[in-house]
N, C-alpha and C positions, 0 to 999 in steps of 0.2 A: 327436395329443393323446389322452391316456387320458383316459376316462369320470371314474376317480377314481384320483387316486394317494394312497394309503395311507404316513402317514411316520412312520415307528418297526418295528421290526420283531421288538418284545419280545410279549408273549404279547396286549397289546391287540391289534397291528397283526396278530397270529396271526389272533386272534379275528374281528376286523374281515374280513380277508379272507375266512373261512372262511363268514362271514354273507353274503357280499356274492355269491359262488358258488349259497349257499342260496336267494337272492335273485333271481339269475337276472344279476346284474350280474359277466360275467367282464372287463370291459374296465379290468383296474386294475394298479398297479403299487407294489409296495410299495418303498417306498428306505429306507437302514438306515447309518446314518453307522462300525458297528461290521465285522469284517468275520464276524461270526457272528451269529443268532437267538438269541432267548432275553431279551434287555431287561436287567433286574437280573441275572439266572440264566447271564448271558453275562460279566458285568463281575463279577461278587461271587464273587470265589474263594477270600476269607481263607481262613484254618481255623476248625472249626468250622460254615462257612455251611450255614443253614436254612430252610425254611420256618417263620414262625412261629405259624401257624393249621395244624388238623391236613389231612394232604394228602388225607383225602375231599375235603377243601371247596374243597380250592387246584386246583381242575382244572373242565374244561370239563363243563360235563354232559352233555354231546353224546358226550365221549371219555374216558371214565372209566377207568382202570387199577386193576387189584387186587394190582397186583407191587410197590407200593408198601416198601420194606425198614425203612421205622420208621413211624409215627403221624406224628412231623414230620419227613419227608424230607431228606435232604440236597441242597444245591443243584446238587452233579452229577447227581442226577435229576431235579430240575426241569430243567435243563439240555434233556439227554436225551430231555423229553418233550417241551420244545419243538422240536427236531429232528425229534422222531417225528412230530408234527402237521403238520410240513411238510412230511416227505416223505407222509404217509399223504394227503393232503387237495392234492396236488399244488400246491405254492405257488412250490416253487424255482424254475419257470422264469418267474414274474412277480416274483422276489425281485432288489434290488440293493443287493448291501453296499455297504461301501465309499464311500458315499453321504450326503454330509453339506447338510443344507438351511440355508442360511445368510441365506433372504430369501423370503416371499411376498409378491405387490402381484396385489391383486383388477384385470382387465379388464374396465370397467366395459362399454366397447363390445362385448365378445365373449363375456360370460359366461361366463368361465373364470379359472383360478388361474395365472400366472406362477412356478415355483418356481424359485430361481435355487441354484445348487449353491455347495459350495467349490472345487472345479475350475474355474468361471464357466460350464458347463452351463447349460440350459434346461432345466424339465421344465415341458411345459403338460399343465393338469387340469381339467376341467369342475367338479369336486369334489373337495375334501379333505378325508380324515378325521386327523386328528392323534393321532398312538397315541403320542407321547413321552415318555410317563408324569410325573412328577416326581423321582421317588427317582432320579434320571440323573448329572447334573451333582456329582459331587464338592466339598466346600465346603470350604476350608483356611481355618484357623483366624485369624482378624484380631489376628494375635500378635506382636508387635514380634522381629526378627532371627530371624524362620524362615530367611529365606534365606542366612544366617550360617552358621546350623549345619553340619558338618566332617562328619557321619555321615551314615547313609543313613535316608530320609527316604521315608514312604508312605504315603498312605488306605489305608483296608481295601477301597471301591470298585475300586482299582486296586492291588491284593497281587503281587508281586513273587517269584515264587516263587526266585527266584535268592538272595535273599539268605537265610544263613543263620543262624538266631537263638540255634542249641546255642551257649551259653555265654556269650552277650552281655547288654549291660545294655540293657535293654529300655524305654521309656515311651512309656506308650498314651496318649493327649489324648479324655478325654469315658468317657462311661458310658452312651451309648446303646444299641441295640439290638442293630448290630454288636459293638461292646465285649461285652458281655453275651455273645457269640457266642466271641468270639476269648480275651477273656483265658484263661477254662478253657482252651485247648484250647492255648496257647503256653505256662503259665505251669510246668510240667514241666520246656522245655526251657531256659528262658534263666538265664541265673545270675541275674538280679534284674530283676524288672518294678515300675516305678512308674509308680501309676495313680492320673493328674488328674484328678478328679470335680469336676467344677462344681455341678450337681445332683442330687442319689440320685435311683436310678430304682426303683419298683415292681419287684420279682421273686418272683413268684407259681411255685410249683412245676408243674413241667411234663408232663399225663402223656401222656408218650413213652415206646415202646417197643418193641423191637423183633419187627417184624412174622415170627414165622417161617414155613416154607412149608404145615404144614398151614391156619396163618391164610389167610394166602394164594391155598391152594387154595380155602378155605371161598367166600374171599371172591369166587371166580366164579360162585357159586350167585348166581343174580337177585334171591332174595330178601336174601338176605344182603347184598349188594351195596347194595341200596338203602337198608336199615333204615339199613345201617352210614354212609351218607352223609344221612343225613335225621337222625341224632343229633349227627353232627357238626354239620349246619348248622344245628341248636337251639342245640348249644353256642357258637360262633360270636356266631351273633343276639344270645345272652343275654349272653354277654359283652364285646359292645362297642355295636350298636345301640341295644337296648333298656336297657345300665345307662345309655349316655353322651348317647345323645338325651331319653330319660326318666327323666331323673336324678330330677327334684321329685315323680315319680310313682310311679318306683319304683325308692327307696334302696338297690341291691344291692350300691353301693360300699363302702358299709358293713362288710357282711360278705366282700366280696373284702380291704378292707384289715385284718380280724383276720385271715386265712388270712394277708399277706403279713407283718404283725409277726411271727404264728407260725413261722413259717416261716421269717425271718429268725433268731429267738430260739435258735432249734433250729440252722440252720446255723453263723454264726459265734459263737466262742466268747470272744472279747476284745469286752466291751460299750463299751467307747472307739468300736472299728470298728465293731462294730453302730447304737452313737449316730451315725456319720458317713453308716452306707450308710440309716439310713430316711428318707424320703421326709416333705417339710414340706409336703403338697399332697396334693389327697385324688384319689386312685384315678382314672386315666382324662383328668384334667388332661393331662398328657402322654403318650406312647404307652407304655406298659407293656412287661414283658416278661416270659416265661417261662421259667426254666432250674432244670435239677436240680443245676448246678457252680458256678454264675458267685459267688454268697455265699462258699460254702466256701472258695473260693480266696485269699479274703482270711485264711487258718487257717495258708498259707502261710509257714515264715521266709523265702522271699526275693520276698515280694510285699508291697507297700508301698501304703497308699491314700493320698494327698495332697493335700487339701482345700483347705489354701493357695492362693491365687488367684495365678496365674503373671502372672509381673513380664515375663519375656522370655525369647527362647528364645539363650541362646549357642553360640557354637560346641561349644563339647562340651557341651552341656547342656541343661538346662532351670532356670532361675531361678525363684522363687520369693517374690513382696511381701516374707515377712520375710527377705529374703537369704540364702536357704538353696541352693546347687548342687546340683542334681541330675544328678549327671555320666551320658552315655546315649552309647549306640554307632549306637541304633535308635530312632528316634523314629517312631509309627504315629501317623496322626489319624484316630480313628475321629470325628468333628466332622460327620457326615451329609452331607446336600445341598443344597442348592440347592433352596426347594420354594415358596413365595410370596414370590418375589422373582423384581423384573427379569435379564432373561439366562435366565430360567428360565417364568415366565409370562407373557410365552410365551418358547420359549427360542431364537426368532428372530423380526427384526423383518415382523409382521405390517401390512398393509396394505389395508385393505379398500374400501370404494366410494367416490366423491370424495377418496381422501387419507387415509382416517380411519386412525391406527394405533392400533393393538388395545393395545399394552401403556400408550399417554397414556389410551385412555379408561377405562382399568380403575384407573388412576391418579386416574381423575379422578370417576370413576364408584365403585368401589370393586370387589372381585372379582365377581363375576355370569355367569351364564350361561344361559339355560332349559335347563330341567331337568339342569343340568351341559354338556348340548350346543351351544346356538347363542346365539351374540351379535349384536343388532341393527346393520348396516353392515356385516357383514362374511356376507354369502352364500355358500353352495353349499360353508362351513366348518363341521364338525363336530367334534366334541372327546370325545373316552373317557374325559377325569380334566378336567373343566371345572370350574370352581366349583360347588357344591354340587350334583355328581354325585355322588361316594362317598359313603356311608352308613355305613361301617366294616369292613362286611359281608365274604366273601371277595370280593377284586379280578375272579376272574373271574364272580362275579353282575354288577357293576359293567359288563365285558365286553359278555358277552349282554345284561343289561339296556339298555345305551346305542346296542349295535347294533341292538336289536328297533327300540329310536325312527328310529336312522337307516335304516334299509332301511324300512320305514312309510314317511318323507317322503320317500325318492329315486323307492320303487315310484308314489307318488300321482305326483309329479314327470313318471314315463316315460309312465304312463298320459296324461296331459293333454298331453306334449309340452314340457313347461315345460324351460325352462335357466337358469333363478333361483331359486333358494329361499331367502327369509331369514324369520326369526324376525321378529316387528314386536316395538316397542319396547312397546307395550301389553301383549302377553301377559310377553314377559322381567321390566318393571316387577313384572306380577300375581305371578311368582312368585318374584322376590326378595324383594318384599312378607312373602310368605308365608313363606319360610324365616326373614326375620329374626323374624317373629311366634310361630314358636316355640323362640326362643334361652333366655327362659324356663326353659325347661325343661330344657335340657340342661346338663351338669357343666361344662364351662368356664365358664359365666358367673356359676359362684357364688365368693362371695367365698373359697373354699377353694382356688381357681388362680393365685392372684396371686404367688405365690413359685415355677410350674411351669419356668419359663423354656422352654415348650413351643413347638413351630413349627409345633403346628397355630393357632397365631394367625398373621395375616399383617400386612403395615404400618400397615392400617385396624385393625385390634383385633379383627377380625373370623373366623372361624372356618369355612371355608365347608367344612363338611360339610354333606352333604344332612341333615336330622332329620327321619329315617324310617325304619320296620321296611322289611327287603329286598320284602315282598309288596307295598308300594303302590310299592315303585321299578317293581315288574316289574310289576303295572295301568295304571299313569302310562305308561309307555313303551310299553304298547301300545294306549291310548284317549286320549292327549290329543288334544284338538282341533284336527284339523289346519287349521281355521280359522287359528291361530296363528303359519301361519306364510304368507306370500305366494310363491305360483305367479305366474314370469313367463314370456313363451316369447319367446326371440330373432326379432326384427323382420328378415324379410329382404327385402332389396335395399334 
């Protein structure tokens, strides 16, 4: 039995490990249903793929690079660097691909995890940290005669590099953040792309660029180094934290959405298209996005935007409410993922103490977690992307911050001997309490979100991002009261 196995093996489950060594805790084993690292950066290979905060921010502070080749990286260097983390920080020989978790059940007599594989495996765990982020699971579109369709058929999660697009007629499904990624970057080669917009997205110009080597060199200087990563994470903070948590306090959406009409005004040049791509929903409602191509490309003659609410998908086509065919060789769903919703939170059936399963009580309960990390009934489980953990902030503060909390209560844990640790229902309550108490305040809940058709809402209506600047995530996880949570120590004999 390992001490703790670690499941997911994208830059959380990186992370996770790398704290847990820090920690003094080597007895872990990270399992990874993919057969490579990396999480998103493994699976996301459209064209185009990027990071889309600038890649000071997007890295571990611990392991910071300055070879970076743009402001926002492309995703075969994030790739890359999650490789590099694992060989550098020796994690491959505690890594198993290949490895898919299809079932945990708490042992309530033995205080340990039961992990039950796809193989029918066993993996026993004193403790589980869950690194499986959300952005995972692929989502296909709930659209009458997809399976119909006579062409070739692909998420942008799962890009296909085999098939080739010179010359085909192309349609893309959705306009989110992949889209925003892809269309530029395929709309060159195919003889006609048409693109199904459901909802316009935000596109704020992007400033990317590319990094050359005397940057580069500069940027090994210490000083440099840090200025340059301490402006990024102001920029960052200010533009999702602080406008989207403190929205009633401080209006900055405001002024992001005149940059984003500008912006638009100046790029495309047929005001029909322009009327179709701006946004009825004010700024941050939904996830936004950044690009200096994605407008333009609608200036395009064999690029079509299609508003029209689709009827069904036929064999050669895509169909259209007012019976219009849309005949296509290639149909792409950029349609997202899977992100509060069952199969996905959790995205296997969890099992905690007496019976309790984790996805009826959050059902029944509503999303919740302390501090994003522990839910009452289910011990000795930890979580990286828990309900109201992320904050907006870059993903790896979220990382570090959620590991400082959990290596805190494993090290109290070893010290006293204990092999139960749960959160009590008292403190979880105090601070779901507290987060709904400042919903207030933040941009989703004013009456300018109501046409976002955003998925940072979940079944409850509910929104569970943390509302908080990144400095009290990173105070909170390293002084909450570990009152909070109950030490027990296995009874022997």
């Amino acid at each position: 039995m390992h001490n703790v196995v670690i499941i997911g093996a994208g830059f959380s489950g990186i992370g996770a490990a790398i704290k847990l060594d820090d920690a003094g805790f080597d007895d872990y084993l990270i399992v990874e249903e993919g057969d490579g690292v990396g999480g998103a950066w493994h699976w996301n290979t459209y064209p185009g793929v990027a990071v889309d905060i600038p890649s000071f921010s997007y890295q571990f502070s611990f392991e910071t690079r300055t070879d970076w080749s743009r402001v926002y990286a492309p995703g075969n260097e994030l790739k890359a660097y999650a490789d590099s983390c694992v060989e550098r920080y020796g994690l491959r020989d505690r890594l198993r691909l290949n490895t898919k978790i299809t079932a945990a059940r708490f042992d309530d007599d033995g205080h340990f995890w039961r992990l039950t594989t796809a193989d029918g495996d066993e993996i026993s765990a004193r403790h589980v940290v869950s690194a499986t982020g959300v952005l995972t699971q692929p989502k296909p579109p709930a659209i009458k005669g997809l399976d119909d369709f006579v062409g070739t058929v692909m998420h942008t999660a799962r890009w296909d590099h085999d098939v080739d697009l010179r010359g085909k007629r192309v349609a893309i499904i959705g306009t989110g953040a992949s889209a925003v990624q892809v269309i530029p970057s395929i709309a060159p080669e195919v003889e006609h792309l048409t693109v199904f917009q459901r909802t316009a997205i935000w596109c704020l110009p992007k400033p990317d660029t590319r990094l050359h080597f005397p940057v580069r060199l500069a940027m090994r200087l210490p000083g440099v180094s840090r200025l340059t990563r301490l402006a990024s994470q102001a920029f960052v903070e200010a533009t999702f934290p602080l406008a989207a948590h403190f929205h009633t306090l401080v209006p900055t959406a405001s002024i992001g959405e005149r940059i984003g009409r500008d912006f638009l005004k100046r790029q495309v040049h047929d005001p029909v298209v322009r009327d179709k791509l701006t946004p009825r929903y004010a700024l941050g409602c939904k996830r936004p996005s950044a690009s200096n191509d994605y407008l333009r490309t609608f200036n395009r003659d064999n690029v079509l935007l299609e508003t029209t609410s689709i009827d069904a998908i036929t064999p050669n086509g895509v169909r259209t409410t007012d019976g219009t065919e849309h005949t296509v060789d290639v149909l792409i769903l950029a349609t997202g993922f899977k992100v509060f919703e069952s199969g996905n939170m959790p995205p296997f059936p969890i099992t905690g103490t007496d019976g309790l399963d984790l996805e009826t009580w959050w059902d029944e309960h509503r999303y919740q977690a302390y501090q994003g990390v522990s839910v009452p009934g289910f011990p000795n489980l930890f979580t990286i992307l828990g309900p109201y953990g992320y904050n907006g902030s870059s993903y790896f503060n979220l990382i570090e911050t959620q590991m400082n909390h959990i290596t805190r209560c494993l090290s109290h844990a070893r010290r006293i001997n204990a092999t139960r640790v749960e959160v009590t229902a008292e403190a979880n309550a105090d601070y779901f309490a507290a987060m709904l108490d400042r919903r207030h305040r933040q941009v989703f809940f004013q009456d300018s979100c109501a046409a976002s058709n955003s998925y940072y809402f979940d079944k409850h209506g509910d929104v569970p991002f943390r509302p908080a600047l990144t400095l009290e995530t990173m105070w909170q996880s390293a002084r909450y009261d570990l009152g909070d949570y109950v030490f027990d120590e296995l009874a022997v004999g």
